[in-house]
LOBAMI-309702 format. One line per 4 residues: their letters; for each residue x, y, z negated of N, C-alpha, C. Coordinates in Angstrom, 2 decimals, decimal comma. Example, Ala and Ser with C-alpha at 12.3 -4.5 7.8 and 13.67 -1.06 7.14 Angstrom:
AS	13,19:-5,69:-7,80:12,30:-4,50:-7,80:13,20:-3,30:-7,80; 12,85:-2,25:-7,08:13,67:-1,06:-7,14:12,90:0,03:-7,87
This chain:
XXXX	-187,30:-34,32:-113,96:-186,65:-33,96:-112,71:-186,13:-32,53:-112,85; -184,70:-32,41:-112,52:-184,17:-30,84:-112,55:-184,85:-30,63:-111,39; -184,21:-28,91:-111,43:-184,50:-28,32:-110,02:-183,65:-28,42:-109,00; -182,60:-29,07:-108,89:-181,87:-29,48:-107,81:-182,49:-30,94:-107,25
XXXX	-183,22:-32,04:-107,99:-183,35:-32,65:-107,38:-184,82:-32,52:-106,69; -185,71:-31,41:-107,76:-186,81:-31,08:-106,85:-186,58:-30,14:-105,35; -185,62:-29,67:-105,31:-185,23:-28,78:-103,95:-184,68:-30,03:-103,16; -184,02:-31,20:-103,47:-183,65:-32,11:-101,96:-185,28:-32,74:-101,74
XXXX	-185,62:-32,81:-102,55:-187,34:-33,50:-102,57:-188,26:-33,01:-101,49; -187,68:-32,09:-100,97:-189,13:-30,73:-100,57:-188,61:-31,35:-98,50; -189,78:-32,00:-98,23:-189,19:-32,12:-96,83:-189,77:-31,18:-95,77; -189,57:-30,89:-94,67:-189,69:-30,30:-93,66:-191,31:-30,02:-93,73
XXXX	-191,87:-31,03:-93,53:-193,53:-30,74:-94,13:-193,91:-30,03:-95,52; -193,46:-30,56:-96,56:-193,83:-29,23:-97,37:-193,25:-28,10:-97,09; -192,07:-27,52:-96,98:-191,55:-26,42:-96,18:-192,49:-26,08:-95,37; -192,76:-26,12:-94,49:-193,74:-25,64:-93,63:-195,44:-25,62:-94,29
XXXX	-195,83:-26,40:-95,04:-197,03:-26,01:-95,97:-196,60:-24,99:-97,07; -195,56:-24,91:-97,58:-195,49:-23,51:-98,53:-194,89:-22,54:-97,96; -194,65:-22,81:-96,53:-194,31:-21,23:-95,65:-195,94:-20,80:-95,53; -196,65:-21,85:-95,18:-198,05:-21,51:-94,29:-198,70:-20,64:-95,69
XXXX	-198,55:-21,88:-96,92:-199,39:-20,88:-97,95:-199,29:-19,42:-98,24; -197,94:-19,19:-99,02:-197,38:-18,03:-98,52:-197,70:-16,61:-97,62; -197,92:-17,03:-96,39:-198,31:-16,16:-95,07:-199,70:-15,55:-95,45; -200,25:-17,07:-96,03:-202,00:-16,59:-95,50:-202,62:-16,87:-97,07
XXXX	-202,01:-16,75:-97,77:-202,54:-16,91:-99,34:-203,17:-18,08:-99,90; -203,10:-18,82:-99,11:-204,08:-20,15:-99,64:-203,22:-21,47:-99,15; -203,61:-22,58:-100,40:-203,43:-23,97:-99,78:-203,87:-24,30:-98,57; -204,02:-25,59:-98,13:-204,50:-26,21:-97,38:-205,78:-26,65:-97,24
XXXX	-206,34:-26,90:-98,62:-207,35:-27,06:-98,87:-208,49:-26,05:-98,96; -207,95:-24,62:-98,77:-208,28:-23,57:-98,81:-208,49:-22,83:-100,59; -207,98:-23,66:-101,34:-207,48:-22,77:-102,25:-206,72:-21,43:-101,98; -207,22:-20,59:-103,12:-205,76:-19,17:-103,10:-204,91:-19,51:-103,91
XXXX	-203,53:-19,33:-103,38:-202,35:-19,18:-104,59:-202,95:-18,43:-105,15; -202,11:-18,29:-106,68:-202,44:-17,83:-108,01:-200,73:-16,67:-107,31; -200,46:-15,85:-108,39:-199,23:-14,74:-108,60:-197,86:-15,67:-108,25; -198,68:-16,35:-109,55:-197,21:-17,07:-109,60:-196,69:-18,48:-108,78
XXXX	-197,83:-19,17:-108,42:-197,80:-19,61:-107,34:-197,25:-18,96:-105,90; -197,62:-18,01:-105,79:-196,73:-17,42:-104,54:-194,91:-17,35:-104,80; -195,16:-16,79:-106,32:-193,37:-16,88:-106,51:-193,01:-17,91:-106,65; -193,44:-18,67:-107,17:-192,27:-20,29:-106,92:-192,00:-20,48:-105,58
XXXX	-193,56:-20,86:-104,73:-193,11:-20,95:-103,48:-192,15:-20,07:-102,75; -192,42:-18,93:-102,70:-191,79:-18,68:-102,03:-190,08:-18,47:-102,69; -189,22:-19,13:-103,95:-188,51:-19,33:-104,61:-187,69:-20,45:-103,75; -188,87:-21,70:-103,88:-188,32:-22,94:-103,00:-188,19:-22,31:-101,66
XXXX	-189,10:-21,80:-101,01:-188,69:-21,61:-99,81:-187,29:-20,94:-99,59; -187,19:-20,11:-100,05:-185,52:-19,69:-100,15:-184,01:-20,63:-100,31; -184,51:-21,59:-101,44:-183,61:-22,20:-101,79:-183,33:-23,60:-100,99; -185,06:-23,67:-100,49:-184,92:-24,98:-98,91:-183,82:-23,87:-97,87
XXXX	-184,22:-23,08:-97,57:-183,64:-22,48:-96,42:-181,90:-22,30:-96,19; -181,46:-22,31:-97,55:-179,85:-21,72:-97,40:-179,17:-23,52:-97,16; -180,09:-24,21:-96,98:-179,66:-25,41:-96,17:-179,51:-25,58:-94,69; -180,39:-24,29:-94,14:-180,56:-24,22:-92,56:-179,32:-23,17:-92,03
XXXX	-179,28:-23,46:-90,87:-178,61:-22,98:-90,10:-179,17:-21,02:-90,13; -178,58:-20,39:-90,21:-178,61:-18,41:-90,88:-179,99:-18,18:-89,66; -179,98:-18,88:-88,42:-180,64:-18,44:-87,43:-181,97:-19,18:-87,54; -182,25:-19,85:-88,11:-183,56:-20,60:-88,56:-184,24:-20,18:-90,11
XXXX	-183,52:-19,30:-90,79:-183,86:-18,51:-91,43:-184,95:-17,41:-91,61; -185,92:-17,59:-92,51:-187,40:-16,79:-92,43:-186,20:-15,16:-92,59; -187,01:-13,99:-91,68:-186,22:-12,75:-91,47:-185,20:-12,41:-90,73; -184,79:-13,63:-90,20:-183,40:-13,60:-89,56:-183,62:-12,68:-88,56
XXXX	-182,69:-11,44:-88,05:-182,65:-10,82:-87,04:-181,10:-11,10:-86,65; -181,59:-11,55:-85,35:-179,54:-11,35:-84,70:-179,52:-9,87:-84,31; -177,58:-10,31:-84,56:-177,08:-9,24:-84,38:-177,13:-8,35:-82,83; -177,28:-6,81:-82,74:-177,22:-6,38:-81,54:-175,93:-6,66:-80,70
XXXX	-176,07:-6,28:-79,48:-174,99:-6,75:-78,57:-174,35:-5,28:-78,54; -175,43:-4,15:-78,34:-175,36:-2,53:-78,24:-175,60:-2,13:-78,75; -175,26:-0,84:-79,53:-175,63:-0,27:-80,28:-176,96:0,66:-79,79; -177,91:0,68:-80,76:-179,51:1,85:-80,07:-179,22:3,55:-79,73
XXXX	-178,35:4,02:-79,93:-178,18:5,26:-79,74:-176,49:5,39:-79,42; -176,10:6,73:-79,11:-174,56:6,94:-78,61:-173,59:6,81:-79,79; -172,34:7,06:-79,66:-171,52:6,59:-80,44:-171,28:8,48:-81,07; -172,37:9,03:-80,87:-171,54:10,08:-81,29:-172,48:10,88:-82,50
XXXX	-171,83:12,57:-83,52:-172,66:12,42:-84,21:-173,41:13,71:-84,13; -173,90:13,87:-83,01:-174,36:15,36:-82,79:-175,89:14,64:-82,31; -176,42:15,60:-82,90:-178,22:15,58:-83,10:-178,41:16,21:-81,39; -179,72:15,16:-81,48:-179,86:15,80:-79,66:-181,05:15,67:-80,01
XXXX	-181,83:16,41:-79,57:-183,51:17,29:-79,49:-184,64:16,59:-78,61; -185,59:16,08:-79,23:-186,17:15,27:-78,33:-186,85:16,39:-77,62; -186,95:15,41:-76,45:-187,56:15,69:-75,15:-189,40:14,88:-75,15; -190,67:15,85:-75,32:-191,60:15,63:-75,46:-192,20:15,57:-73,83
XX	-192,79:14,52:-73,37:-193,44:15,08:-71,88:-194,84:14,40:-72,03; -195,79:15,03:-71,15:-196,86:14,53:-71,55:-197,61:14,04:-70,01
């Protein structure tokens, strides 16, 4: 089996068991991933994902509507109150 047909292979349930492993270091069974176990997974997980929609994407931050500070480029002095 290449690795293209192991990436259509990987369904929504494993996706979500090698997100979970990933997160919290261990199988299901409560094994720990090994090093390199974390990098594959989280390898597939990448390569499952650029199938999803950008906003269902592990990291995804949308874009702001406003910008966090003024449009201008002069340093302004914070104001400490207690």
């Amino acid at each position: 089996m290449d690795l293209k047909q192991l990436l259509n292979s990987i369904t929504p349930d494993i996706y979500l068991r090698l997100k979970l492993g990933v997160e919290i270091g261990k199988w299901p069974d409560g094994n720990s991933l090994t090093r390199e176990q974390k990098e594959l997974c989280m390898q597939a997980i990448i390569a499952y994902e650029q199938a999803l929609p950008e906003d269902q994407r592990t990291g995804y931050v949308p874009p702001k509507k406003t910008p966090c500070a003024p449009d201008t480029n002069e340093l302004q002095p914070l104001s400490w109150k207690n």
